[in-house]
PyMOL Python script that loads the backbone (N, CA, C, O; Angstrom):
from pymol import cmd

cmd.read_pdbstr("""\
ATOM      1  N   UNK A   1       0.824  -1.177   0.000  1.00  0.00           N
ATOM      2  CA  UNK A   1       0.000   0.000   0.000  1.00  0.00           C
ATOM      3  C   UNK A   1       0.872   1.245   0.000  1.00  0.00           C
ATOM      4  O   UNK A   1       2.097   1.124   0.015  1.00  0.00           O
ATOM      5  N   UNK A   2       0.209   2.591  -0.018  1.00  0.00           N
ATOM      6  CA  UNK A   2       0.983   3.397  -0.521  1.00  0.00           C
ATOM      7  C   UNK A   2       0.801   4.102   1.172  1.00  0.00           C
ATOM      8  O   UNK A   2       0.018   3.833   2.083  1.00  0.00           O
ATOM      9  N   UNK A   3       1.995   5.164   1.038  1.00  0.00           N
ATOM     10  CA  UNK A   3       2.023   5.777   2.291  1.00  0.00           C
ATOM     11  C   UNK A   3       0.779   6.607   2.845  1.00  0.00           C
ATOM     12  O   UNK A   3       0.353   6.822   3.980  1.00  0.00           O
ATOM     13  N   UNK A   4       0.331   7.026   1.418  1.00  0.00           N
ATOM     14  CA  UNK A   4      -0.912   8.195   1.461  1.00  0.00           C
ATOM     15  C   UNK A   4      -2.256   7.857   2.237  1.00  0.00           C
ATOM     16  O   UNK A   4      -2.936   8.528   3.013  1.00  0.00           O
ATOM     17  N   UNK A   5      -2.411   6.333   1.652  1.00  0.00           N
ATOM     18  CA  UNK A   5      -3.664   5.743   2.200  1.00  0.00           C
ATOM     19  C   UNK A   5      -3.208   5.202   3.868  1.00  0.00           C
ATOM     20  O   UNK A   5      -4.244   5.168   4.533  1.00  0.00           O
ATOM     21  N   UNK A   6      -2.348   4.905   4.463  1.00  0.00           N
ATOM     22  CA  UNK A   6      -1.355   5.263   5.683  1.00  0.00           C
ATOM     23  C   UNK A   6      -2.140   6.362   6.349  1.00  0.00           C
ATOM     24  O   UNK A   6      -2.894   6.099   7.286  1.00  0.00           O
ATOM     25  N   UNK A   7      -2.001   7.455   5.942  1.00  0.00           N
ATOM     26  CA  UNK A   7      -1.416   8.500   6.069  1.00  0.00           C
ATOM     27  C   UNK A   7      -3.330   8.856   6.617  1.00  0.00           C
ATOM     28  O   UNK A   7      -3.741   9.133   7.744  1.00  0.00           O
ATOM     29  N   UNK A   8      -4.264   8.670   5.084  1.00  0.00           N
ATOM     30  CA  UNK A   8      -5.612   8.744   5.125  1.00  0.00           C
ATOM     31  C   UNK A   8      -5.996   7.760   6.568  1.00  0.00           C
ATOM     32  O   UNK A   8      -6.595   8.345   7.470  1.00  0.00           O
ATOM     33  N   UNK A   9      -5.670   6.389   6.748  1.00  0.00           N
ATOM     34  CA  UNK A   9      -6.646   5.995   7.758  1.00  0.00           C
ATOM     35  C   UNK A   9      -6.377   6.790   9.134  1.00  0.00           C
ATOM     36  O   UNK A   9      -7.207   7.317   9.874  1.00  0.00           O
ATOM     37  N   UNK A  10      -4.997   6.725   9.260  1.00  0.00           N
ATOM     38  CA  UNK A  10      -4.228   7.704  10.449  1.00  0.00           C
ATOM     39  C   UNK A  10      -5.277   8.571  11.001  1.00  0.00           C
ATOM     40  O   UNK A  10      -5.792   8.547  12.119  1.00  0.00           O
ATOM     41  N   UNK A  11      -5.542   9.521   9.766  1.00  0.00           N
ATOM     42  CA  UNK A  11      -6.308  11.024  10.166  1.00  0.00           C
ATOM     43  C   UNK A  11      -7.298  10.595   9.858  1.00  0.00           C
ATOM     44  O   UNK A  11      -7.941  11.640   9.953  1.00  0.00           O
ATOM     45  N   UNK A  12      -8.140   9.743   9.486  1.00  0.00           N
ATOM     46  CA  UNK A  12      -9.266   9.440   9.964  1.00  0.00           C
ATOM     47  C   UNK A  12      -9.599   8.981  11.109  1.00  0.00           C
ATOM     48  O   UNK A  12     -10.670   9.321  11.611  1.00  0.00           O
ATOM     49  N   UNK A  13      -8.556   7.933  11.878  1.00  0.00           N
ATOM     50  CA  UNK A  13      -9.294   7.563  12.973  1.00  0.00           C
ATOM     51  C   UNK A  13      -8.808   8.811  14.257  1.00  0.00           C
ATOM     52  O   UNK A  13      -9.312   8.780  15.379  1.00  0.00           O
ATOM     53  N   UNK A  14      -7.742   9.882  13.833  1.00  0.00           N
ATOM     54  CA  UNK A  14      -7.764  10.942  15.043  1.00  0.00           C
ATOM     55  C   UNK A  14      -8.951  11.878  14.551  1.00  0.00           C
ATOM     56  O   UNK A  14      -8.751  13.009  14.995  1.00  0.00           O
ATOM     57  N   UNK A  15     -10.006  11.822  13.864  1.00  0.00           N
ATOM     58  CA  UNK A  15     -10.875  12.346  13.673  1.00  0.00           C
ATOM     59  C   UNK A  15     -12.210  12.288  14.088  1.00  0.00           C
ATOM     60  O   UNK A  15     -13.112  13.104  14.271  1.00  0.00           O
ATOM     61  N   UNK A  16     -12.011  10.644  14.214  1.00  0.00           N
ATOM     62  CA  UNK A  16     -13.158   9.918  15.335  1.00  0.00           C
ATOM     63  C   UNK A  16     -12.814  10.073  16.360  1.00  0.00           C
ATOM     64  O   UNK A  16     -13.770  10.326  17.094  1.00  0.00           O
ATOM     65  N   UNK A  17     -11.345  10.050  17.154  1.00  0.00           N
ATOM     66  CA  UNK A  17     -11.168  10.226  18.204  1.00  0.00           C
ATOM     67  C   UNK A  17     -11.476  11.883  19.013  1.00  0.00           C
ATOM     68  O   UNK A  17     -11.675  12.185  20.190  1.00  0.00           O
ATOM     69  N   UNK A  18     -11.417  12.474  18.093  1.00  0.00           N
ATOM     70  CA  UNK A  18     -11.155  14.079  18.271  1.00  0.00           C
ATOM     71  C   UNK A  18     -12.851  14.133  18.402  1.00  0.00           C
ATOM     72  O   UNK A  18     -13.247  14.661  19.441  1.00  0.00           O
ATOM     73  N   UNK A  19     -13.863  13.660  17.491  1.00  0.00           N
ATOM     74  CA  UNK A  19     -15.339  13.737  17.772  1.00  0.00           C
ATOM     75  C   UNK A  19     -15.823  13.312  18.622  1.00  0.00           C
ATOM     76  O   UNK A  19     -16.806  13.840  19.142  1.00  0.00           O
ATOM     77  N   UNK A  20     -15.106  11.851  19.178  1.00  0.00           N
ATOM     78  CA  UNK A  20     -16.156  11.448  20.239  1.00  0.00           C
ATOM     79  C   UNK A  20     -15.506  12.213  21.336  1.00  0.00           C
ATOM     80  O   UNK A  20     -16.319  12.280  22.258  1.00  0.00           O
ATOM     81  N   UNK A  21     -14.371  12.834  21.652  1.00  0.00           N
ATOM     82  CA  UNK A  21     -13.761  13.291  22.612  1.00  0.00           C
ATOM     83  C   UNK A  21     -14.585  14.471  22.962  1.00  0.00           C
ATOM     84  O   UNK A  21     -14.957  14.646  24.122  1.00  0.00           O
ATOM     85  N   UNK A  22     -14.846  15.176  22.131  1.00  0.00           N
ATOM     86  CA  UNK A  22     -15.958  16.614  22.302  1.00  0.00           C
ATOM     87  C   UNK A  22     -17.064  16.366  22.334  1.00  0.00           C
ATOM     88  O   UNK A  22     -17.765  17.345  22.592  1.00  0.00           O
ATOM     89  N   UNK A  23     -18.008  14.690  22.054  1.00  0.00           N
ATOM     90  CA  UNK A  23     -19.079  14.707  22.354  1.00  0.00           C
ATOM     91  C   UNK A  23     -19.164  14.287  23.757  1.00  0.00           C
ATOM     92  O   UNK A  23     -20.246  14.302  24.343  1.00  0.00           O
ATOM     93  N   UNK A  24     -17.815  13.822  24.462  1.00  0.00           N
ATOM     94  CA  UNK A  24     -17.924  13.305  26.157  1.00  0.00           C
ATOM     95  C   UNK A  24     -17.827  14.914  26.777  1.00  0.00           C
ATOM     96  O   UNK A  24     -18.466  15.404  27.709  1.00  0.00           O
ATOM     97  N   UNK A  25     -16.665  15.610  25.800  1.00  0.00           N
ATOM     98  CA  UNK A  25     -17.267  17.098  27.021  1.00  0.00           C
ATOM     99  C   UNK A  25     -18.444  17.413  26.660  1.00  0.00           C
ATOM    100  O   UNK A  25     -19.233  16.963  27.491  1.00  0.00           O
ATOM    101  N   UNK A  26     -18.870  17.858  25.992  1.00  0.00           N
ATOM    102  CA  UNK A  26     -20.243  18.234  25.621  1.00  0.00           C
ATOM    103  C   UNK A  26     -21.270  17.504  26.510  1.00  0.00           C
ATOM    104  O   UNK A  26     -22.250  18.119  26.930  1.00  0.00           O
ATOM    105  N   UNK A  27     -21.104  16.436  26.752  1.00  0.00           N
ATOM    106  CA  UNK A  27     -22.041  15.846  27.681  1.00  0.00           C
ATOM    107  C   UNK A  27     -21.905  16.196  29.384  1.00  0.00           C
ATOM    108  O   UNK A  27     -22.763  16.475  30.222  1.00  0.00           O
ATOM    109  N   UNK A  28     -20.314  16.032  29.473  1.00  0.00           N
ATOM    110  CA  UNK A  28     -19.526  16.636  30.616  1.00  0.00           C
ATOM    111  C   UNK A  28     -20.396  18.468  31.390  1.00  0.00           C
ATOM    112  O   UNK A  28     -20.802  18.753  32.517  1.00  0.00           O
ATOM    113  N   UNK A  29     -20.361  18.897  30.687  1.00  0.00           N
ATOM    114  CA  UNK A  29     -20.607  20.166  30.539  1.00  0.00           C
ATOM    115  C   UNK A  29     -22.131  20.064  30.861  1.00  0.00           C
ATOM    116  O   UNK A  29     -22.413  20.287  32.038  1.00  0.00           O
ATOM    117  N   UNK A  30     -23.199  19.755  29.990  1.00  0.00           N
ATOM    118  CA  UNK A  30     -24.494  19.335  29.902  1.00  0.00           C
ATOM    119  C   UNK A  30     -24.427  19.099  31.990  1.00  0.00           C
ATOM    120  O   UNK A  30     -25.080  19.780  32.781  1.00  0.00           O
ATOM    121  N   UNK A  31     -23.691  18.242  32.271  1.00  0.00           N
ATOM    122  CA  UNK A  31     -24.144  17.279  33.423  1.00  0.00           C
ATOM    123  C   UNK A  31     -23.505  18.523  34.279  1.00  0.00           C
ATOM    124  O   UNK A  31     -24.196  19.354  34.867  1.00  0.00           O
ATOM    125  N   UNK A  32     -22.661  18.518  34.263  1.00  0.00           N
ATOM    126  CA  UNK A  32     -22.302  19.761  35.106  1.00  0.00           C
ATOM    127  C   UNK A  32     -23.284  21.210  35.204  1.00  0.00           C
ATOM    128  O   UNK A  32     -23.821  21.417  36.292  1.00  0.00           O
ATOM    129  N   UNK A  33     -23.480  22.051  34.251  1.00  0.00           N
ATOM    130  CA  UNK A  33     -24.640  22.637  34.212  1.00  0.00           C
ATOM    131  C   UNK A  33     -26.119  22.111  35.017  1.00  0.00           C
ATOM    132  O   UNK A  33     -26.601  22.803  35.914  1.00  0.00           O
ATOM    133  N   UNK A  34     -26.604  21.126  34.681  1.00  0.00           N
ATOM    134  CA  UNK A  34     -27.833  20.493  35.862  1.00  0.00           C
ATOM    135  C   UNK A  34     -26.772  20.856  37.458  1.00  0.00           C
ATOM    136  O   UNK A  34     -26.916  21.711  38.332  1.00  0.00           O
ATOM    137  N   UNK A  35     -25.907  19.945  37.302  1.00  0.00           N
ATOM    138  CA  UNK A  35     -25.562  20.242  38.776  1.00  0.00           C
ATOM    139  C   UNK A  35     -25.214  21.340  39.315  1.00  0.00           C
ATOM    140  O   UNK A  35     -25.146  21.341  40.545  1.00  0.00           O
ATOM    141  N   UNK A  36     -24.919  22.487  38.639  1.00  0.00           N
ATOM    142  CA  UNK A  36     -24.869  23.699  39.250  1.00  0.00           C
ATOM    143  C   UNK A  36     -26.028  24.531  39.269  1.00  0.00           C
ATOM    144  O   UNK A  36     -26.006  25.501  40.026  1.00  0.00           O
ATOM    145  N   UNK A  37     -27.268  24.272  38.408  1.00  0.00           N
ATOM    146  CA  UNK A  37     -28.394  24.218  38.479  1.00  0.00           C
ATOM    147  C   UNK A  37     -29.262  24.062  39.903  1.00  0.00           C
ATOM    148  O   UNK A  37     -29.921  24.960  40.427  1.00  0.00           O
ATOM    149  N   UNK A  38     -29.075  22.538  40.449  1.00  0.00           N
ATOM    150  CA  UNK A  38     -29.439  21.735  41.401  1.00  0.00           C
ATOM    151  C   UNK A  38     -28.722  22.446  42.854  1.00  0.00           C
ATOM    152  O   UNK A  38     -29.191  22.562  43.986  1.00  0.00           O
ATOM    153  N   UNK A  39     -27.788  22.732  42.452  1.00  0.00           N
ATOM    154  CA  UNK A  39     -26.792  23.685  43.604  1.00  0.00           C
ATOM    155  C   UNK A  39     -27.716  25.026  44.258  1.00  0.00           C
ATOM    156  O   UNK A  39     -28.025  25.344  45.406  1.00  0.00           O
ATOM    157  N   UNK A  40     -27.981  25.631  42.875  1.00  0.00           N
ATOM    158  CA  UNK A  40     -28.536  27.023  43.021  1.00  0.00           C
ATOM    159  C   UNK A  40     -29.461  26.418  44.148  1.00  0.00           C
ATOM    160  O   UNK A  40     -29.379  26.326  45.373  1.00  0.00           O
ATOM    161  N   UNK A  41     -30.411  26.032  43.150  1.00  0.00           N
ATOM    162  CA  UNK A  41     -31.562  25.433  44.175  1.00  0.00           C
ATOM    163  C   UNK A  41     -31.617  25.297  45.516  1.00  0.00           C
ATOM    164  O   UNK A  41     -32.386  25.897  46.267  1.00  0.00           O
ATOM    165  N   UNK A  42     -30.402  24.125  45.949  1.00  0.00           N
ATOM    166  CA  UNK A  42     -30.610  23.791  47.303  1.00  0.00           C
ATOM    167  C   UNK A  42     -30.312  24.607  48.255  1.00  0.00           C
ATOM    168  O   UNK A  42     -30.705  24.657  49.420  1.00  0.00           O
ATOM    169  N   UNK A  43     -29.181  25.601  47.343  1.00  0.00           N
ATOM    170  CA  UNK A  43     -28.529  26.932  48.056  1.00  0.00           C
ATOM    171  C   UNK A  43     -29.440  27.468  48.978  1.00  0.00           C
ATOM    172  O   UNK A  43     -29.475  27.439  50.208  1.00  0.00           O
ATOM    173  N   UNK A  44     -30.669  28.303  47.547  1.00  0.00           N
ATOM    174  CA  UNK A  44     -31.900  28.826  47.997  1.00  0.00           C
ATOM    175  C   UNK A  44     -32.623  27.995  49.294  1.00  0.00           C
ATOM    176  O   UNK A  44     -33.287  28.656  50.092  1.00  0.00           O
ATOM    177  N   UNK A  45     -32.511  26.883  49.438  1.00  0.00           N
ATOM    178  CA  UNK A  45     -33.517  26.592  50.317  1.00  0.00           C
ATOM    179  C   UNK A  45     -34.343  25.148  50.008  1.00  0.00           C
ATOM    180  O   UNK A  45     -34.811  24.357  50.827  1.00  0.00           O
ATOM    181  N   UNK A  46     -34.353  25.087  48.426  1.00  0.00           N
ATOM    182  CA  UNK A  46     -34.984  23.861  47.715  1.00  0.00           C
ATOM    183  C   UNK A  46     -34.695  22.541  48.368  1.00  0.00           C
ATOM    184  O   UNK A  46     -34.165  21.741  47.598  1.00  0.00           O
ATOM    185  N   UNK A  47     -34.859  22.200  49.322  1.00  0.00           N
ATOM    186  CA  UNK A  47     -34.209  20.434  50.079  1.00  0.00           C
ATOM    187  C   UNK A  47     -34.193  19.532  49.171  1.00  0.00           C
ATOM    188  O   UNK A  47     -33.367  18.663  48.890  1.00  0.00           O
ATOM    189  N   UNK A  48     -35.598  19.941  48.558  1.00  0.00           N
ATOM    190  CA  UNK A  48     -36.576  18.613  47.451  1.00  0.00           C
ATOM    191  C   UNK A  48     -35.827  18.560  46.334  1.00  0.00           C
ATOM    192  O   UNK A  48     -35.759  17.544  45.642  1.00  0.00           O
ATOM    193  N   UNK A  49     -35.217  19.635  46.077  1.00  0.00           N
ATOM    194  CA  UNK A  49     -34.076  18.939  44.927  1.00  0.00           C
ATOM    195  C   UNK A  49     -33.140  17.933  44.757  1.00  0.00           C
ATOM    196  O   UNK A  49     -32.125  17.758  45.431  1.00  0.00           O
ATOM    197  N   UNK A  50     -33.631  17.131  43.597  1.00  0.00           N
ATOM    198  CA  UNK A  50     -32.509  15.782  43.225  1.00  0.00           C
ATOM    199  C   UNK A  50     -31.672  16.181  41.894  1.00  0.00           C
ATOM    200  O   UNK A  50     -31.861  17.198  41.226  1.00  0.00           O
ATOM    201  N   UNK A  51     -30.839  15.309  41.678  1.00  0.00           N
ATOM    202  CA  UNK A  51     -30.223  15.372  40.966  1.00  0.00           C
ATOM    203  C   UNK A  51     -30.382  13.823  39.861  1.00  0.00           C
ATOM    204  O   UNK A  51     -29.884  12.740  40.169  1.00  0.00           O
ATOM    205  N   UNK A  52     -31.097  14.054  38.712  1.00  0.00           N
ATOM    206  CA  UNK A  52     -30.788  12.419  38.176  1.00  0.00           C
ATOM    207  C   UNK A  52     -29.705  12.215  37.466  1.00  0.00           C
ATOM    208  O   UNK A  52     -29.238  13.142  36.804  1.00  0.00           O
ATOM    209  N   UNK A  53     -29.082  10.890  37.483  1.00  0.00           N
ATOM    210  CA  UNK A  53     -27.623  10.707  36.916  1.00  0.00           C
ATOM    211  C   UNK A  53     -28.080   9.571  36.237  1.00  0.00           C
ATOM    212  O   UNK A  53     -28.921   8.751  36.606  1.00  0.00           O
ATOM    213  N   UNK A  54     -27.296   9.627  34.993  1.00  0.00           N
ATOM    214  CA  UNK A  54     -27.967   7.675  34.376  1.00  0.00           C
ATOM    215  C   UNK A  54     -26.440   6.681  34.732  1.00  0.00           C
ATOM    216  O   UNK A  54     -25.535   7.173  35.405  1.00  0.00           O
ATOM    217  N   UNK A  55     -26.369   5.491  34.260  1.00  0.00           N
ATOM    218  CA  UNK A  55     -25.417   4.427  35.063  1.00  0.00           C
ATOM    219  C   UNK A  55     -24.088   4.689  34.528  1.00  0.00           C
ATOM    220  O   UNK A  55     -23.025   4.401  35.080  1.00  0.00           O
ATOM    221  N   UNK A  56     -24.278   5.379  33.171  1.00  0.00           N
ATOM    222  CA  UNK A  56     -23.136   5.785  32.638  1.00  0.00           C
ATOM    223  C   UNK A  56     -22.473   6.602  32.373  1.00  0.00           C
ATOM    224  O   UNK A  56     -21.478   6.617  31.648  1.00  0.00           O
ATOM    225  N   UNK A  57     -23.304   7.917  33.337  1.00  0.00           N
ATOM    226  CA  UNK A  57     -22.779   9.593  33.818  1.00  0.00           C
ATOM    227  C   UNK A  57     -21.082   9.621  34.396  1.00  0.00           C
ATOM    228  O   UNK A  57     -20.765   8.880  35.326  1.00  0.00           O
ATOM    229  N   UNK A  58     -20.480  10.167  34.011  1.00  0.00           N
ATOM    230  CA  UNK A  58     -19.040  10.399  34.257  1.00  0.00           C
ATOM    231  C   UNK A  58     -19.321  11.123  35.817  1.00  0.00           C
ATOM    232  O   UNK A  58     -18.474  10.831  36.661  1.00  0.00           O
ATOM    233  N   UNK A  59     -20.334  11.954  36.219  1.00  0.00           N
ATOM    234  CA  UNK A  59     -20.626  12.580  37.203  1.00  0.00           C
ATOM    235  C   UNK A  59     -21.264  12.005  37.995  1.00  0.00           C
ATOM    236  O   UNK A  59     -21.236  12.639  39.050  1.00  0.00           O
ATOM    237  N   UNK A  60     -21.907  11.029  38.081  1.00  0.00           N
ATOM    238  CA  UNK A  60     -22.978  10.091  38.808  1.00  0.00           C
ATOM    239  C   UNK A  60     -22.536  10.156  40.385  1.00  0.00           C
ATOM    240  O   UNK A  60     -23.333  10.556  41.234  1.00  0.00           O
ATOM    241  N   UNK A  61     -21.266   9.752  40.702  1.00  0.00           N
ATOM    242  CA  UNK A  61     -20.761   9.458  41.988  1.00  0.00           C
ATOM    243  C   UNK A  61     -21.224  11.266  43.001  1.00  0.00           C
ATOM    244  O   UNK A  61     -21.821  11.478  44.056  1.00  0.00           O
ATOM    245  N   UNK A  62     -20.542  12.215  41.940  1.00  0.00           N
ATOM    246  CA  UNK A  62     -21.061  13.736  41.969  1.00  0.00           C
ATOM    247  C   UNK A  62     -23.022  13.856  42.799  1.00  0.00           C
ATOM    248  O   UNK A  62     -23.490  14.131  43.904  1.00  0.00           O
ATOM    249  N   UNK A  63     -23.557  13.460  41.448  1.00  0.00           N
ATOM    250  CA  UNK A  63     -25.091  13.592  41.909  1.00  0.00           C
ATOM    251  C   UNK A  63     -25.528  12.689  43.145  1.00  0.00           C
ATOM    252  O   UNK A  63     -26.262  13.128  44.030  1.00  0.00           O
ATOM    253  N   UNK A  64     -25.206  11.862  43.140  1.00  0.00           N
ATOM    254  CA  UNK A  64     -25.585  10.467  44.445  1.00  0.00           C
ATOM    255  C   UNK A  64     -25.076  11.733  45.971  1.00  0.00           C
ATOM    256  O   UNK A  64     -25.999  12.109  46.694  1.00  0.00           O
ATOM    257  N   UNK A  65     -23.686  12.221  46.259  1.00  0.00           N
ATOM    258  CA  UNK A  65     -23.439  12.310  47.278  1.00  0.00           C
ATOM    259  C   UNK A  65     -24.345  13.765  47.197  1.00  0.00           C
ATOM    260  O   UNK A  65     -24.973  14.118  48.195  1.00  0.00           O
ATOM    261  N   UNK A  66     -24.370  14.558  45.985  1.00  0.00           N
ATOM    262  CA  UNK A  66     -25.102  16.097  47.069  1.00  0.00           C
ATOM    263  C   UNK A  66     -26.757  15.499  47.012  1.00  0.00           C
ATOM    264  O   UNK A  66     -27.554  15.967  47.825  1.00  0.00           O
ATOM    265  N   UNK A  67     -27.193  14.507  46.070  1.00  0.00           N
ATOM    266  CA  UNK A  67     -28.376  14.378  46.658  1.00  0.00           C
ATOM    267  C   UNK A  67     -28.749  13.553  48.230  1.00  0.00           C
ATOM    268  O   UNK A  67     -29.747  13.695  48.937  1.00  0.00           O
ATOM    269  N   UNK A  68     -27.517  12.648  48.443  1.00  0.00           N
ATOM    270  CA  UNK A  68     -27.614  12.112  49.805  1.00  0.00           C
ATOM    271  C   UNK A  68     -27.264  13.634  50.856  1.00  0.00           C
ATOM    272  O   UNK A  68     -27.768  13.665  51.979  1.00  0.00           O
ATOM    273  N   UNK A  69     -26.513  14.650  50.445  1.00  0.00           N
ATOM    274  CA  UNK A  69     -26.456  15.848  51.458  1.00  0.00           C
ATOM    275  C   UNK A  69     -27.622  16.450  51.562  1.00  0.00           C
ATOM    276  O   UNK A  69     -28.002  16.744  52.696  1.00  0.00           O
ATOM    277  N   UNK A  70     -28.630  16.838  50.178  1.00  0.00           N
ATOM    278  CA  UNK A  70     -29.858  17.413  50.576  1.00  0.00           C
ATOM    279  C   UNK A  70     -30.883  16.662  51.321  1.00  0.00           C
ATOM    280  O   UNK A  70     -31.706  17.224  52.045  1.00  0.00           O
ATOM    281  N   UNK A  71     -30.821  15.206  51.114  1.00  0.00           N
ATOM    282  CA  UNK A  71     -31.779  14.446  51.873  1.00  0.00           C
ATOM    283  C   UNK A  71     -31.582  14.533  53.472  1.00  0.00           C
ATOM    284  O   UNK A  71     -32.541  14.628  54.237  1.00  0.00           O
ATOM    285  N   UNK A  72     -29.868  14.479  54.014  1.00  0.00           N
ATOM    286  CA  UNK A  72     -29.577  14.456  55.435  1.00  0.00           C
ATOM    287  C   UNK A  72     -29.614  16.232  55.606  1.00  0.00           C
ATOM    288  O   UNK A  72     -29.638  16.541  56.797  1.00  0.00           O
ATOM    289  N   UNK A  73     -29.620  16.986  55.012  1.00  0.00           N
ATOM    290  CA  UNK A  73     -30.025  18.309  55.688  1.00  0.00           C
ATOM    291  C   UNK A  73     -31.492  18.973  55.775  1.00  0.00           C
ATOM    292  O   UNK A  73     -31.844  19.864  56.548  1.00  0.00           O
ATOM    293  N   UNK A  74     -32.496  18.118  54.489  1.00  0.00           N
ATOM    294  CA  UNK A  74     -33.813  18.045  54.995  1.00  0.00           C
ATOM    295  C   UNK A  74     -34.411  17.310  56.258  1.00  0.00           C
ATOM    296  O   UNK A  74     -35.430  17.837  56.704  1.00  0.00           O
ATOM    297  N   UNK A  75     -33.985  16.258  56.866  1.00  0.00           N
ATOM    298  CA  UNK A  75     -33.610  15.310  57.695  1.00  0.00           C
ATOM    299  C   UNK A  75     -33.799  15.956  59.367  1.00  0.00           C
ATOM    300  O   UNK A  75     -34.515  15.733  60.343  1.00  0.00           O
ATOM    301  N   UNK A  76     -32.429  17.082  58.899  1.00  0.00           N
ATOM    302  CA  UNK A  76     -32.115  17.362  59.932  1.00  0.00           C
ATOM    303  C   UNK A  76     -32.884  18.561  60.399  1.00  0.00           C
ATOM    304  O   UNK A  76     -33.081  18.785  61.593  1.00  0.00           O
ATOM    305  N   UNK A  77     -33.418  19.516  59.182  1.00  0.00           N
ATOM    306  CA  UNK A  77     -34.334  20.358  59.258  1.00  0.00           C
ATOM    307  C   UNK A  77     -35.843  20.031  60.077  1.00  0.00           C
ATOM    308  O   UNK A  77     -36.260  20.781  60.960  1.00  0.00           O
ATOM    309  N   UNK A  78     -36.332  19.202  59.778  1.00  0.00           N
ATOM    310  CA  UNK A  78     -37.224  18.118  60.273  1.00  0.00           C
ATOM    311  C   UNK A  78     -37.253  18.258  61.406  1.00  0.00           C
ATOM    312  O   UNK A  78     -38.064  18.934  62.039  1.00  0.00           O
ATOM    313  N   UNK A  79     -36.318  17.598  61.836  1.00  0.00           N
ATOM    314  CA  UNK A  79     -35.821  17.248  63.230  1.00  0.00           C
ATOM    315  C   UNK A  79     -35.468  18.805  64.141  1.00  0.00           C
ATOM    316  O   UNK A  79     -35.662  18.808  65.357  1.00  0.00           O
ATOM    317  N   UNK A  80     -35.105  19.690  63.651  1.00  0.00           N
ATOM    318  CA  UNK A  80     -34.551  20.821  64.383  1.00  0.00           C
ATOM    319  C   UNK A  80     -36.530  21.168  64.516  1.00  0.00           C
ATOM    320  O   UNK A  80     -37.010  21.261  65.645  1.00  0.00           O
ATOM    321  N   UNK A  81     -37.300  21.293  63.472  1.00  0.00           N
ATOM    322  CA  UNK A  81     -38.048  21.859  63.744  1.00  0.00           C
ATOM    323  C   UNK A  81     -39.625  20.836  64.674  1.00  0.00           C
ATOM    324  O   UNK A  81     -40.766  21.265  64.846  1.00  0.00           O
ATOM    325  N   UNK A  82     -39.262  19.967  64.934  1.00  0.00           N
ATOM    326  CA  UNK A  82     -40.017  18.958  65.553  1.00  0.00           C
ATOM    327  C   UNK A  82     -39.427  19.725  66.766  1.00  0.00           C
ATOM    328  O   UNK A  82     -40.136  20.539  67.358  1.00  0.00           O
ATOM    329  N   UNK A  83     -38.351  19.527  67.092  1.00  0.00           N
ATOM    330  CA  UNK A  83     -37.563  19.830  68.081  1.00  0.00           C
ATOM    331  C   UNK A  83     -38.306  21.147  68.855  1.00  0.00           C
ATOM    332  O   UNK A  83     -38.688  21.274  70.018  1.00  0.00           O
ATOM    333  N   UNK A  84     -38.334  21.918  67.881  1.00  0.00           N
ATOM    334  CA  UNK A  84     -38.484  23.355  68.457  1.00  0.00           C
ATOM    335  C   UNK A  84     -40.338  23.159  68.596  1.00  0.00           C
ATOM    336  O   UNK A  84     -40.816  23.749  69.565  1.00  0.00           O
ATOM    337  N   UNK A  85     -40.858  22.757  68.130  1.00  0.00           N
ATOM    338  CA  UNK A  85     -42.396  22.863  68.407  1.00  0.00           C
ATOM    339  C   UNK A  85     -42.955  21.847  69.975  1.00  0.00           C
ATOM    340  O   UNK A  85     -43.926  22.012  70.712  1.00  0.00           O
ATOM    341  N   UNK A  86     -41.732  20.713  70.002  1.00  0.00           N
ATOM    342  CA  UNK A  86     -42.207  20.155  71.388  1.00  0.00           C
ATOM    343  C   UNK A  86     -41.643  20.930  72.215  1.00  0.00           C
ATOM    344  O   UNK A  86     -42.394  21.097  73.175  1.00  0.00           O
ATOM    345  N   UNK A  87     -40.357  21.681  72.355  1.00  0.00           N
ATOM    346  CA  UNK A  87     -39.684  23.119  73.498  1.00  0.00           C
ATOM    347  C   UNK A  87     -41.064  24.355  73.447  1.00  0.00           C
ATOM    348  O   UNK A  87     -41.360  24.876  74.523  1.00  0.00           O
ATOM    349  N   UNK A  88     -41.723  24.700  72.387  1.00  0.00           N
ATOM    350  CA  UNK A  88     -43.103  25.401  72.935  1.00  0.00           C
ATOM    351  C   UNK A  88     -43.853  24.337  73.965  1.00  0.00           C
ATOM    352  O   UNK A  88     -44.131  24.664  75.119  1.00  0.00           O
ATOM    353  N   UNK A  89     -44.101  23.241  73.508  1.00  0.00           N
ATOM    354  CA  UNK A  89     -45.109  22.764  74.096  1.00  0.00           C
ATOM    355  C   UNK A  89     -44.932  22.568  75.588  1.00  0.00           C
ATOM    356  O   UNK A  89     -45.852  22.108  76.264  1.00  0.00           O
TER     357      UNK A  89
END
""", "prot")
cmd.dss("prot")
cmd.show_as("cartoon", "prot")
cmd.util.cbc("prot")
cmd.orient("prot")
């Protein structure tokens, strides 16, 4: 074979590589955006905010722990305010 056609598959397959590489940030980005999204939220006050991640999210481990933080600080909200309504009573 000749060097050229070499040369052609070469830069074809850093071409696939170079596409799917920008479609993982692109997704990267996507997932990140929700989660700073989801941030705002809980910032504000939102407890009830989740975060969904699918099995093959690069971020997943990300969404699991701040949605396990909003669940234990709604939790605890709960509890502070149970708290404070039996100290009236």
């Amino acid at each position: 074979m000749d060097i050229n056609v070499y040369l052609f598959i070469v830069i074809a397959l850093m071409l696939l590589i170079i596409m799917y590489l920008l479609f993982v940030l692109r997704r990267v980005r996507t997932q990140l955006a929700l989660i700073k999204d989801a941030l705002e939220d809980i910032k504000g006050g939102n407890l009830n905010r989740r975060i969904l991640a699918g099995e093959n999210d690069m971020t997943k481990t990300i969404c699991y722990d701040i949605n396990k933080i909003a669940v234990n600080s709604q939790a605890q909200l709960i509890r502070q305010r149970q708290s404070e309504q039996a100290y009236k009573r």
